[in-house]
HTML snippet that shows the backbone in 3Dmol.js (N, CA, C, O; Angstrom):
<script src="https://3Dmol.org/build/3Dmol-min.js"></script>
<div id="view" style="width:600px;height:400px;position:relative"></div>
<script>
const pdb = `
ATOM      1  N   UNK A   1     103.428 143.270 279.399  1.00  0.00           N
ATOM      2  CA  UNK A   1     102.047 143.390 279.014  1.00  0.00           C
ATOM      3  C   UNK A   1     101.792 144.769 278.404  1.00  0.00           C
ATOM      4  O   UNK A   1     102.160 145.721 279.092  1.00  0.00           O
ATOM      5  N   UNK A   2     101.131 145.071 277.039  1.00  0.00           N
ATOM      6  CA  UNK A   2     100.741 146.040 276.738  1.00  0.00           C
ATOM      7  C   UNK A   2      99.510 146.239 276.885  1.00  0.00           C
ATOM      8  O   UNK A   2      98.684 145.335 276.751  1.00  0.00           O
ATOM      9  N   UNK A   3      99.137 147.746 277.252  1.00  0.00           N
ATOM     10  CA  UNK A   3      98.442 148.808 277.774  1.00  0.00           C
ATOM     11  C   UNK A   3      97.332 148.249 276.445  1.00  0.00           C
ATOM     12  O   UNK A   3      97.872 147.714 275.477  1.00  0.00           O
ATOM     13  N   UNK A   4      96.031 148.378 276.452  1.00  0.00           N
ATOM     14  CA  UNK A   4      94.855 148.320 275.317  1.00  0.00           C
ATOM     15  C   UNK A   4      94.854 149.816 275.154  1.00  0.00           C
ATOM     16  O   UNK A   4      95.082 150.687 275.994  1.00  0.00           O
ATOM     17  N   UNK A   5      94.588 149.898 274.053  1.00  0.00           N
ATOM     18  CA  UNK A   5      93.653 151.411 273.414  1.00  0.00           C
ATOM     19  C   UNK A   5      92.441 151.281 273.955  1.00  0.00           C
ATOM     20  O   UNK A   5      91.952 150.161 274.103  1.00  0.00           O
ATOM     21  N   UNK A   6      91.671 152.618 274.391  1.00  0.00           N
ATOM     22  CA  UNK A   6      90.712 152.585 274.424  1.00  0.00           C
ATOM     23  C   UNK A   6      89.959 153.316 272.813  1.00  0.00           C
ATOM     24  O   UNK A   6      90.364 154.133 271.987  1.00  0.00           O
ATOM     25  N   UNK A   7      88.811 152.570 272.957  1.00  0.00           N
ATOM     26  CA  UNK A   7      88.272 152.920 271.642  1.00  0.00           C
ATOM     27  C   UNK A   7      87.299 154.295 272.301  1.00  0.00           C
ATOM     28  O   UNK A   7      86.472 154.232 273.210  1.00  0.00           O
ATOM     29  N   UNK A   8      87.890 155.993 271.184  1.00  0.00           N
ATOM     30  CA  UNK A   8      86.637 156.754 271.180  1.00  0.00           C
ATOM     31  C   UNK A   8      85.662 156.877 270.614  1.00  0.00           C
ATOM     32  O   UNK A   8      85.693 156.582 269.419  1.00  0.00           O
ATOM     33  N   UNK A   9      84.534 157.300 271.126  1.00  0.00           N
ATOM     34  CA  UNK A   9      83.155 157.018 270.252  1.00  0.00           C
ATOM     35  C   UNK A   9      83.115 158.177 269.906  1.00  0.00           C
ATOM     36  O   UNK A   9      83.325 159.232 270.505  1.00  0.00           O
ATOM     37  N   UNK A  10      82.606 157.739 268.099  1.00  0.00           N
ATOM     38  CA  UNK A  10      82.509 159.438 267.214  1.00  0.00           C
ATOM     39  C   UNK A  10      81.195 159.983 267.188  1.00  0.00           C
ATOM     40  O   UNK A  10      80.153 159.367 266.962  1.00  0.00           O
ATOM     41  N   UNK A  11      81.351 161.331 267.468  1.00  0.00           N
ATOM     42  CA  UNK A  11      79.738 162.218 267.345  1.00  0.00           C
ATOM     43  C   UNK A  11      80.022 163.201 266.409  1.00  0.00           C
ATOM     44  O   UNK A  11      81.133 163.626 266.092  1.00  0.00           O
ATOM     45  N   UNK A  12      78.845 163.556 265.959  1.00  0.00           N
ATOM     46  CA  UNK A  12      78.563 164.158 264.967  1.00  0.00           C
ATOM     47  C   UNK A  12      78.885 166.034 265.465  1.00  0.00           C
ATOM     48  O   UNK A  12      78.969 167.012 264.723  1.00  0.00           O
ATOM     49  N   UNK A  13      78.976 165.962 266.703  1.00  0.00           N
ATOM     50  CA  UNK A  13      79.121 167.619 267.241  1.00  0.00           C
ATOM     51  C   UNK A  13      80.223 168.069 266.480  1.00  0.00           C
ATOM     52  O   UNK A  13      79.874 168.956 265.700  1.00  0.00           O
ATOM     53  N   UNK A  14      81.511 167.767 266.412  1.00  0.00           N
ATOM     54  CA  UNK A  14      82.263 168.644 265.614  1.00  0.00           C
ATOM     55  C   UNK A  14      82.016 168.618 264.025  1.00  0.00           C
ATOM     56  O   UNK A  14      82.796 169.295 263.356  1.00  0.00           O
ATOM     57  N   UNK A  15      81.161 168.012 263.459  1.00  0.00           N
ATOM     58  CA  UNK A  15      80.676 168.408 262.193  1.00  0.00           C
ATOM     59  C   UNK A  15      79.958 169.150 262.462  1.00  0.00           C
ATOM     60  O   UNK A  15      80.519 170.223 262.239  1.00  0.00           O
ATOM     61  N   UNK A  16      78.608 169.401 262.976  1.00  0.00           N
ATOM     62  CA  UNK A  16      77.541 170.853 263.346  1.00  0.00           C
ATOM     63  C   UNK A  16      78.263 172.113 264.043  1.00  0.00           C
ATOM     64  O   UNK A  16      77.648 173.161 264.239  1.00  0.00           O
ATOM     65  N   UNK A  17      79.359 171.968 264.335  1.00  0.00           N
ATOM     66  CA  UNK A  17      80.240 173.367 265.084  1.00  0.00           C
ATOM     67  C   UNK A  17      80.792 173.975 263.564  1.00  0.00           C
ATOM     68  O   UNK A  17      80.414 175.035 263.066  1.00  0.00           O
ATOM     69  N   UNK A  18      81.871 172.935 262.914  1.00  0.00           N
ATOM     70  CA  UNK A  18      81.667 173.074 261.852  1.00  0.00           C
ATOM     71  C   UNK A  18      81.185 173.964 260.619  1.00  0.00           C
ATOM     72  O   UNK A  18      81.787 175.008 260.370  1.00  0.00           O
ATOM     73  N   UNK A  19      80.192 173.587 259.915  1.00  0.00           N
ATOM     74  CA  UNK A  19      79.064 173.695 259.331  1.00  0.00           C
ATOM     75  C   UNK A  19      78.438 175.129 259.840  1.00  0.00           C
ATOM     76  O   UNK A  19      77.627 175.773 259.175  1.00  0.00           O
ATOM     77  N   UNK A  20      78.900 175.491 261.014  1.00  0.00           N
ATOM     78  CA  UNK A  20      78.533 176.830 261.705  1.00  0.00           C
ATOM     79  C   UNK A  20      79.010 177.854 261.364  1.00  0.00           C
ATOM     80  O   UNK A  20      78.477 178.941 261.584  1.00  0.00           O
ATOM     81  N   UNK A  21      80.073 177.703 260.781  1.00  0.00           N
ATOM     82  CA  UNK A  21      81.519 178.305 260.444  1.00  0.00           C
ATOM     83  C   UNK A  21      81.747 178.179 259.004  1.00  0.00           C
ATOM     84  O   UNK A  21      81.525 177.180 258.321  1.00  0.00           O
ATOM     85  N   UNK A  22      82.523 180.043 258.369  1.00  0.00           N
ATOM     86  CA  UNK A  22      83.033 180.071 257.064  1.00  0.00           C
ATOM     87  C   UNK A  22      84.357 180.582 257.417  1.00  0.00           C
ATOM     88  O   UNK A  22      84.705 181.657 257.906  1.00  0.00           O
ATOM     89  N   UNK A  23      85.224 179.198 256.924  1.00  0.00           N
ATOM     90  CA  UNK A  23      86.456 179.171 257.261  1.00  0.00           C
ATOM     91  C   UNK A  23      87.767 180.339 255.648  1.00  0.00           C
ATOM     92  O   UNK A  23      88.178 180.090 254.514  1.00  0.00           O
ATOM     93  N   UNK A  24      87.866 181.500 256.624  1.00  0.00           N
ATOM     94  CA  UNK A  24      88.017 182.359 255.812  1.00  0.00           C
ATOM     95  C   UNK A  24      89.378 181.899 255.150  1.00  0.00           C
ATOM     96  O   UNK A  24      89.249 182.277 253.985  1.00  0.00           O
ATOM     97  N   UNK A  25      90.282 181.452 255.233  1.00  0.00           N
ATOM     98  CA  UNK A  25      91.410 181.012 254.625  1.00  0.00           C
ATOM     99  C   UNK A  25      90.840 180.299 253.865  1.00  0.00           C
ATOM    100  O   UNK A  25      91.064 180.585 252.688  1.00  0.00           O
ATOM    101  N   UNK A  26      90.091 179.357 254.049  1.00  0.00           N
ATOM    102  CA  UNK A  26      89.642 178.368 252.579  1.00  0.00           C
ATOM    103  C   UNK A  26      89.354 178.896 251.372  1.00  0.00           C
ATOM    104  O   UNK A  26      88.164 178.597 251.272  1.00  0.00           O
ATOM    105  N   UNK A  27      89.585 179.367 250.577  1.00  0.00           N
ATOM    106  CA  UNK A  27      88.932 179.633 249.263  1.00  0.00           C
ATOM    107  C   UNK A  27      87.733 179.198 248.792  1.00  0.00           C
ATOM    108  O   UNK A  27      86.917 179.997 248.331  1.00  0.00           O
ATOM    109  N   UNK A  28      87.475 177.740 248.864  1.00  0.00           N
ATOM    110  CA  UNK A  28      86.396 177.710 248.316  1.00  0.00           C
ATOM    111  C   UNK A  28      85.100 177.694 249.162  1.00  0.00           C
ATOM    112  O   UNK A  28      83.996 177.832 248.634  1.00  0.00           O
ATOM    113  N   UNK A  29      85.240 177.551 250.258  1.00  0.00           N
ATOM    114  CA  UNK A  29      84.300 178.050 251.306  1.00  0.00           C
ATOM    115  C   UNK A  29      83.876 179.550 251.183  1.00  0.00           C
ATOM    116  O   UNK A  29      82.710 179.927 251.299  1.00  0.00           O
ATOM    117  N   UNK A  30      84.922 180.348 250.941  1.00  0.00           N
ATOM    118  CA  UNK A  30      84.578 182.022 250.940  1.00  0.00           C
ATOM    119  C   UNK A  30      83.584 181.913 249.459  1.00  0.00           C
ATOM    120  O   UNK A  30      82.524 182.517 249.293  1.00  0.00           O
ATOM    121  N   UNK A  31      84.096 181.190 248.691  1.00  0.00           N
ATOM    122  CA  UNK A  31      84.015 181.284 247.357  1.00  0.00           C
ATOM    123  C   UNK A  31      81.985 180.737 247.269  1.00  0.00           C
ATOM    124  O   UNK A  31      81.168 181.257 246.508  1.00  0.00           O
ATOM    125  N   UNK A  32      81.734 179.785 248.124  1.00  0.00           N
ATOM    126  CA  UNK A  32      81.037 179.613 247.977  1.00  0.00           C
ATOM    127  C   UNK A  32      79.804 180.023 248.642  1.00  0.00           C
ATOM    128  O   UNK A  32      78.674 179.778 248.221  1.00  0.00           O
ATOM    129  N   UNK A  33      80.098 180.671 249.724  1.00  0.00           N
ATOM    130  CA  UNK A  33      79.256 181.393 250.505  1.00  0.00           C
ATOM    131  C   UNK A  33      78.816 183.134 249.856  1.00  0.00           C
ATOM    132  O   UNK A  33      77.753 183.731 250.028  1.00  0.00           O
ATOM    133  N   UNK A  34      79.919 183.552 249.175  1.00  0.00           N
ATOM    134  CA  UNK A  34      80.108 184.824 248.023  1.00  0.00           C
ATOM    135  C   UNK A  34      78.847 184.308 246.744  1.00  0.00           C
ATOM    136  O   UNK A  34      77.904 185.051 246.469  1.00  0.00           O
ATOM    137  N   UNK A  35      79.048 182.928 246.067  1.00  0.00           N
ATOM    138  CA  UNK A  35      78.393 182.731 245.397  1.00  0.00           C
ATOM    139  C   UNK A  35      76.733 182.911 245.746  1.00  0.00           C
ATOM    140  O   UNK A  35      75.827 183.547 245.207  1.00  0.00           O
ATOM    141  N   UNK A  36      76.808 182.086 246.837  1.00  0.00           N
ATOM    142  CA  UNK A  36      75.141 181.584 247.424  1.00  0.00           C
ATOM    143  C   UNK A  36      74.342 183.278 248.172  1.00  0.00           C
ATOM    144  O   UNK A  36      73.184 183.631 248.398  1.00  0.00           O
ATOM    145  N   UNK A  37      75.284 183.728 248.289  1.00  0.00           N
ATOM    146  CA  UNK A  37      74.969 185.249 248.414  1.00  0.00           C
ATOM    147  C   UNK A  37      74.775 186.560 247.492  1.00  0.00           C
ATOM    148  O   UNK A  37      74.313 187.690 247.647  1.00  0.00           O
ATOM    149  N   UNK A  38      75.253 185.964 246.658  1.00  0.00           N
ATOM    150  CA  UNK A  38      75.106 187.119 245.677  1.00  0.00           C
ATOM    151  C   UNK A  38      76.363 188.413 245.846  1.00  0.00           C
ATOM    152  O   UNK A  38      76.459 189.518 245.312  1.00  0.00           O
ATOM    153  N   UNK A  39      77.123 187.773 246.722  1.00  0.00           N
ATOM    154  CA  UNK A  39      77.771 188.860 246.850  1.00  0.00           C
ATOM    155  C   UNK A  39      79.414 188.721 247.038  1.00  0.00           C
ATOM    156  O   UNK A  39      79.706 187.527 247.105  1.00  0.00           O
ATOM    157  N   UNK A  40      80.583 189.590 247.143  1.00  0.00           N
ATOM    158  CA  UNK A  40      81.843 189.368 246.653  1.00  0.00           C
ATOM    159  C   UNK A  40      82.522 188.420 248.104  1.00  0.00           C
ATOM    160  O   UNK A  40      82.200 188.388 249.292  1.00  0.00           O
ATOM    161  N   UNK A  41      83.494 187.786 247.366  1.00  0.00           N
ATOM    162  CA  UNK A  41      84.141 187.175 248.571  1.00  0.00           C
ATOM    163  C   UNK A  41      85.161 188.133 249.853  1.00  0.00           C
ATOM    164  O   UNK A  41      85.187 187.830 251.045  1.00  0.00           O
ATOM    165  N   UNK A  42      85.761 189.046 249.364  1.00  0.00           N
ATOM    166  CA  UNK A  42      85.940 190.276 250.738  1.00  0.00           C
ATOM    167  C   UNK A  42      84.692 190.398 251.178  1.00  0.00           C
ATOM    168  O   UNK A  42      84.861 190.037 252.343  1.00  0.00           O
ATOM    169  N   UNK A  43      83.643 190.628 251.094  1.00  0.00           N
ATOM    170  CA  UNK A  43      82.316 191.253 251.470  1.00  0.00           C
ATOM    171  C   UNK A  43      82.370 189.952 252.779  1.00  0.00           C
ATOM    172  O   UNK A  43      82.270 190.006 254.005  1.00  0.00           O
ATOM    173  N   UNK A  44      82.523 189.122 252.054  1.00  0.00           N
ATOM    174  CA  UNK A  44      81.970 187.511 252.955  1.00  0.00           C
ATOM    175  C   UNK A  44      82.808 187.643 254.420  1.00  0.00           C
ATOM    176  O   UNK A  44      82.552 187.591 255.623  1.00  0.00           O
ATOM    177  N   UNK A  45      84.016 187.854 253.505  1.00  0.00           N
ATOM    178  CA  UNK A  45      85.522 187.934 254.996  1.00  0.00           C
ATOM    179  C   UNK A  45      85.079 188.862 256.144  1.00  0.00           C
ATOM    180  O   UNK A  45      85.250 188.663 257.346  1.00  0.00           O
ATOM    181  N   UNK A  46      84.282 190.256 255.360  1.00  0.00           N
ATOM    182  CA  UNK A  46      84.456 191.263 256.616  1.00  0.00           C
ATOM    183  C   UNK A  46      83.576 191.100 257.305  1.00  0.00           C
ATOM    184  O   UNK A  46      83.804 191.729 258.338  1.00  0.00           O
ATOM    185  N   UNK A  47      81.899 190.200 257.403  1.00  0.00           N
ATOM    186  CA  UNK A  47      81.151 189.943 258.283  1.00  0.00           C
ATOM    187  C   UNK A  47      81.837 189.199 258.897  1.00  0.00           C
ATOM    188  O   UNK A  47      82.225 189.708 259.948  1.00  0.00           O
ATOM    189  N   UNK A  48      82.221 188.084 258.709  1.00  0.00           N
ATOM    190  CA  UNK A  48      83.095 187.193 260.024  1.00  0.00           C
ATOM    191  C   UNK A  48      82.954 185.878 259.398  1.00  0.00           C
ATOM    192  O   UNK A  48      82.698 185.648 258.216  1.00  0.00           O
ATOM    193  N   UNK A  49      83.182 184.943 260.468  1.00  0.00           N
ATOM    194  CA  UNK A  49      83.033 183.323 259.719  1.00  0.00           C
ATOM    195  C   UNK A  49      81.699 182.792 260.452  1.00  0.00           C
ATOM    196  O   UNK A  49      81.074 181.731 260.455  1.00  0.00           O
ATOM    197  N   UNK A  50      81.639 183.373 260.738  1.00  0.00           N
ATOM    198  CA  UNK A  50      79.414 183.076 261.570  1.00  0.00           C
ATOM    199  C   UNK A  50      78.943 182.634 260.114  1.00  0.00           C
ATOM    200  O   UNK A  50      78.961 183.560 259.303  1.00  0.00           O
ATOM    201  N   UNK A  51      78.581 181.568 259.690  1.00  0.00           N
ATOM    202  CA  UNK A  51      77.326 181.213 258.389  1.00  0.00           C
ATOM    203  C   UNK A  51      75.859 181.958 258.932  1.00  0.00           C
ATOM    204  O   UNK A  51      75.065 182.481 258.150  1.00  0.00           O
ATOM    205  N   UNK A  52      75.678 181.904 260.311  1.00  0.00           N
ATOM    206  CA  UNK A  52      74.257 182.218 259.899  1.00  0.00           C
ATOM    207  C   UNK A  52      74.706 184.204 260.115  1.00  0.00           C
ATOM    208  O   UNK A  52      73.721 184.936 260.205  1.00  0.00           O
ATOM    209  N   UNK A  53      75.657 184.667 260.158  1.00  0.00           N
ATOM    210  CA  UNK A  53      75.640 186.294 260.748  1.00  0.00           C
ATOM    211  C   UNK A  53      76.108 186.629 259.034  1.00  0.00           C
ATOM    212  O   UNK A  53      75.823 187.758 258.637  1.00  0.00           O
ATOM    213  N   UNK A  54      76.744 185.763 258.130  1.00  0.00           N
ATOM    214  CA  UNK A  54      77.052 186.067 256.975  1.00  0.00           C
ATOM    215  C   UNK A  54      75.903 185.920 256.542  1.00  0.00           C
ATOM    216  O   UNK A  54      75.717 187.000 255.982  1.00  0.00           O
ATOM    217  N   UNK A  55      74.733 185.161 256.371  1.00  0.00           N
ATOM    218  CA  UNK A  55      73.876 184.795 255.375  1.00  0.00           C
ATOM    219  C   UNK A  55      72.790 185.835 255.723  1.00  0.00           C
ATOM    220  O   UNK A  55      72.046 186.043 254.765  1.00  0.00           O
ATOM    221  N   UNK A  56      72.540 186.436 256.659  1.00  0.00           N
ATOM    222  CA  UNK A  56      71.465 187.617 257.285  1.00  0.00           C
ATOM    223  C   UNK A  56      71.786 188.747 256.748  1.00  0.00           C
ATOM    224  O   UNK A  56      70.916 189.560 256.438  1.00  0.00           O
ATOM    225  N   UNK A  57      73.563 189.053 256.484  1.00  0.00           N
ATOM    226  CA  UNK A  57      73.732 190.416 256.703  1.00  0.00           C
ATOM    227  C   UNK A  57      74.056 190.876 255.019  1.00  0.00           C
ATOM    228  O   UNK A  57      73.984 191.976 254.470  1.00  0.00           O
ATOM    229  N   UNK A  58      74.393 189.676 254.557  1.00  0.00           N
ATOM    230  CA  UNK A  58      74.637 189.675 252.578  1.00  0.00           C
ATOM    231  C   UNK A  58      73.134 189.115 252.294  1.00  0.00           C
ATOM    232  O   UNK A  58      73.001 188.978 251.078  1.00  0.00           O
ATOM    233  N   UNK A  59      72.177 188.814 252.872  1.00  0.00           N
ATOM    234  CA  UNK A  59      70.669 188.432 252.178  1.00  0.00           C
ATOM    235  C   UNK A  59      70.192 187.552 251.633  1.00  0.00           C
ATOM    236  O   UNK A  59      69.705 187.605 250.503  1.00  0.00           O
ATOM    237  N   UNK A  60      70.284 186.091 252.717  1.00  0.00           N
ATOM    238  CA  UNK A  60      69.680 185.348 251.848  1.00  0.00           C
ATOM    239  C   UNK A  60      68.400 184.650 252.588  1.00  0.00           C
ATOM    240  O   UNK A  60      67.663 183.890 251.960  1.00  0.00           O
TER     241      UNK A  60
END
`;
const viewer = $3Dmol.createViewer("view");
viewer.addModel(pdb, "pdb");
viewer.setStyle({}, {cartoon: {color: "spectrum"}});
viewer.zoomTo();
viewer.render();
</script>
């Protein structure tokens, strides 16, 4: 007799943890958070990957 899978139920929490986060290896994440800021993509790296501690401290 084989064992059933149980089925997991998907939530949306690891998309909003996510979305919280500028994932500095990505390029176009840096790239685009640099853009929406007005400001350079090192600039973006050295606040951190916080979206909302990047978007306060480059001005938007």
């Amino acid at each position: 007799m084989a064992a059933a899978k149980k089925a997991t139920k998907k939530t949306a929490r690891g998309r909003k943890q996510d979305r919280a986060h500028v994932a500095g290896g990505q390029k176009y994440e840096v790239g685009y958070e640099a853009q929406k800021t007005g400001r350079s993509a090192s600039a973006v790296k050295k606040v951190g990957n916080s979206r909302k501690r990047v978007e306060k401290r480059l001005g938007r």
